[in-house]
C-alpha positions in Angstrom: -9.5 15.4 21.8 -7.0 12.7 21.1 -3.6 11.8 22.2 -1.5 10.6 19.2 -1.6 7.3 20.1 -2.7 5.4 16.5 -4.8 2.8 17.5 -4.8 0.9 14.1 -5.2 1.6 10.4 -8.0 1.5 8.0 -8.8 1.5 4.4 -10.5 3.7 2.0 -12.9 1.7 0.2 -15.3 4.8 -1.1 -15.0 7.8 -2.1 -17.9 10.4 -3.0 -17.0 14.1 -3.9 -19.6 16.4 -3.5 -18.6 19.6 -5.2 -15.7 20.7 -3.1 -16.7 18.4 -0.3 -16.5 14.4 -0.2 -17.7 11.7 2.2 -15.5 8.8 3.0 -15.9 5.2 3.4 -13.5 3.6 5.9 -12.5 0.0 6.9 -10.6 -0.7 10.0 -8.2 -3.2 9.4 -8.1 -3.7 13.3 -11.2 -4.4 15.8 -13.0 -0.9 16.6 -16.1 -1.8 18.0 -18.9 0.0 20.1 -18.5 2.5 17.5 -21.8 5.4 17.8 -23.1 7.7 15.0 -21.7 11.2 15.7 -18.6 10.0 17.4 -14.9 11.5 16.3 -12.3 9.6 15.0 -9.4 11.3 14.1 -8.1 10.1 10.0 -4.4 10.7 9.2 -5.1 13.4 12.3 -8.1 15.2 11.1 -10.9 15.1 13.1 -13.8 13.6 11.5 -17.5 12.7 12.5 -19.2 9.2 12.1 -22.0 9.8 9.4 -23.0 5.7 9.9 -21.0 2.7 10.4 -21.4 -1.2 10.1 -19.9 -4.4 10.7 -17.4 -3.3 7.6 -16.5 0.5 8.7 -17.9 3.8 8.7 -18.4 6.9 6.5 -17.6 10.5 7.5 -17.3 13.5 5.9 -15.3 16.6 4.9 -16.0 19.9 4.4 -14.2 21.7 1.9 -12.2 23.9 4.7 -10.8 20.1 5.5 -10.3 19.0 2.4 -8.0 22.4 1.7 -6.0 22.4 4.7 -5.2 18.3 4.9 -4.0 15.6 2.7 -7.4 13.6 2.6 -8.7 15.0 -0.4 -5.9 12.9 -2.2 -6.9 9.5 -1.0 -7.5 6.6 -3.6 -9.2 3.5 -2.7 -7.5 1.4 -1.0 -5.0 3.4 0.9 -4.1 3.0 4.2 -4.6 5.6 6.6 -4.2 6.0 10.5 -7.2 6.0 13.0 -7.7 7.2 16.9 -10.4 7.6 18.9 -11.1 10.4 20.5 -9.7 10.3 24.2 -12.1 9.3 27.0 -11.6 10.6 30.3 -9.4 8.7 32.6 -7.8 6.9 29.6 -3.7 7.1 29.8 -2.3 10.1 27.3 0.5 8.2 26.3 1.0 11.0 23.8 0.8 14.6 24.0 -2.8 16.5 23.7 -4.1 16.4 19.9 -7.4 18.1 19.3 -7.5 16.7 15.4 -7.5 20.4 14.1 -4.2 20.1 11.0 -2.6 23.6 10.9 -1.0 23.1 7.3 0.8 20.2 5.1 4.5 19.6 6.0 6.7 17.9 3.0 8.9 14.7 3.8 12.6 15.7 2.1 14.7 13.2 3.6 14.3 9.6 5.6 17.3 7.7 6.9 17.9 4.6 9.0 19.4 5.2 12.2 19.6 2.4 13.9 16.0 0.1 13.9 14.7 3.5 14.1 14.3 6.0 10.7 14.7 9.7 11.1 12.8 11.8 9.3 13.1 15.5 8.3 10.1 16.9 7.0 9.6 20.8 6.1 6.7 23.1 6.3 5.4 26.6 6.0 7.7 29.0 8.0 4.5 30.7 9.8 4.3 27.8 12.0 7.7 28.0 12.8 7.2 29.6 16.3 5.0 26.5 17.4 7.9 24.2 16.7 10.4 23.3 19.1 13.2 21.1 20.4 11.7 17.9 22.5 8.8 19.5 22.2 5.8 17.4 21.0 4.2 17.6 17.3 1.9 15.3 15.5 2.1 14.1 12.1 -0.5 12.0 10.3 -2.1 11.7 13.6 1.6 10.0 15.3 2.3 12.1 18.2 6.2 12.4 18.0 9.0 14.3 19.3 10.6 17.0 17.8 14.5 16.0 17.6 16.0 18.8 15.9 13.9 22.1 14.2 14.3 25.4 12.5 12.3 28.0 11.4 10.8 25.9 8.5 11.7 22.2 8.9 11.6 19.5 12.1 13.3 16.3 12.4 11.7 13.5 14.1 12.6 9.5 14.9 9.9 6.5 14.1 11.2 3.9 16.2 10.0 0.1 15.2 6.8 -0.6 16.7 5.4 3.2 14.6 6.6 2.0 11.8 4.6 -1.3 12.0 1.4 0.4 13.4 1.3 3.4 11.2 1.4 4.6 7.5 4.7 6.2 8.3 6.3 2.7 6.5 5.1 4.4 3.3 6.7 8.0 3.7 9.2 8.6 1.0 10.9 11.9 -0.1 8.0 14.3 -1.6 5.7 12.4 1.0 2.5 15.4 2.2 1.4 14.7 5.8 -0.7 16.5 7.9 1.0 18.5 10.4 -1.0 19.5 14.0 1.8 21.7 16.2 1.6 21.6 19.8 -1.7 22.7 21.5 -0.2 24.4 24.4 2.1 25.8 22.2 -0.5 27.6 19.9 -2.4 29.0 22.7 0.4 30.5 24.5 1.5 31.9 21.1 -2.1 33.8 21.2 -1.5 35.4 24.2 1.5 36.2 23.8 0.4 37.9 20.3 -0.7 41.5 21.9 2.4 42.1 23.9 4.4 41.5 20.6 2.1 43.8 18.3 0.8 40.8 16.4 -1.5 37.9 16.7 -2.6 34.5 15.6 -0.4 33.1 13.1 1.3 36.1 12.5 2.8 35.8 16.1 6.5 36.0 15.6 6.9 36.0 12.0 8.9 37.9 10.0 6.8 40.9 10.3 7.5 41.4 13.8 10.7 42.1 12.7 9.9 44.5 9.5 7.5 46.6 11.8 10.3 46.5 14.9 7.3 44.8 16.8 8.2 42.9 19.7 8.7 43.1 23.6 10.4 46.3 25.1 11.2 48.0 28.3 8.6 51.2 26.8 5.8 48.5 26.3 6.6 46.8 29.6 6.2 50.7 31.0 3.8 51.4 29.2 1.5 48.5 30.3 2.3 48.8 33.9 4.7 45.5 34.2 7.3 48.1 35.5 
């Protein structure tokens, strides 16, 4: 579990594909010690295992369901990317809850100043609209930030200085891919509410709850014994 909180950024120095796999070689370009074989660290916000580590970095690898759903099977040597350690209890969550899981790839279409701070507008698969909201909490790349403004398919969120400086956001330009983890609390309640409104899962208030007339009612509430 982490909290959003980017504690640093490293640097790819190796990468080594394996068929439709890969294992990475990372270098913290901050101090990160007492690091332990088998720990999590969370890259760009996907969750990743210590394979070994040094006095220079770590390796890790990803499976090919990682690789398919996030951005890290496009990563070059030498690029930067964002780095957390998983949460320890009784640490401060000066973000939101993050378990490093990266439900899909959201696109950057548009980043303007406002004021020190830059706003960004990124868009993303529809399906996962239902997990977006207003102030509510989403993290991107691994940076826990705050949903400004949303619709069914896009967000809008502000980096204020000190992200910019600590994070690869500094590099996001239109056409920009970032992974995209919604709200936690969010997704679960979305699951539970999934029976009552004929669907589950991901398909939890998308547009075929709407073609199949799906949805709460005062005959389901009946029904069901709510009333």
């Amino acid at each position: 579990m982490f909290t959003g909180i980017i504690q640093g950024q490293g640097e790819i120095t190796s990468l080594r594909k394996n068929g439709t796999e890969c294992r990475l070689a990372i270098r913290p370009l901050f101090t990160l010690t007492d690091v332990i074989d088998g720990e999590s660290i969370a890259v760009n916000g996907a969750c990743l295992s210590v394979e070994s580590h040094s006095r220079e970095g770590f390796t890790a690898y990803a499976s090919a369901e990682t690789l398919a759903r996030t951005t890290l099977g496009t990563l070059r040597n030498g690029d930067p990317v964002n780095l957390e350690r998983a949460l320890a209890l009784g640490d401060r969550l000066g973000g939101h809850l993050v378990s490093g899981h990266v439900d899909c790839l959201a696109t950057v279409r548009e980043v303007r100043p406002s004021g020190q701070s830059v706003c960004c507008r990124l868009e993303f698969p529809a399906s996962f609209g239902p997990e977006v909201i207003a102030k509510g909490s989403v993290a991107l790349d691994g940076i826990s930030l705050t949903v400004n403004d949303c619709g069914p398919d896009f967000l809008e969120v502000n980096i204020i200085p000190d992200t910019q400086k600590r994070t690869t956001m500094r590099l996001w330009r239109p056409g920009t891919r970032v992974n995209m983890e919604t709200d936690l609390i969010g997704k679960y309640v979305r699951s539970l509410l999934g029976p009552w409104s004929g669907l589950s899962g991901k398909d939890a208030g998308s547009d075929a709850a709407t073609r199949t007339g799906a949805g709460l009612s005062r005959e389901l509430l009946l029904r069901n014994g709510f009333i």
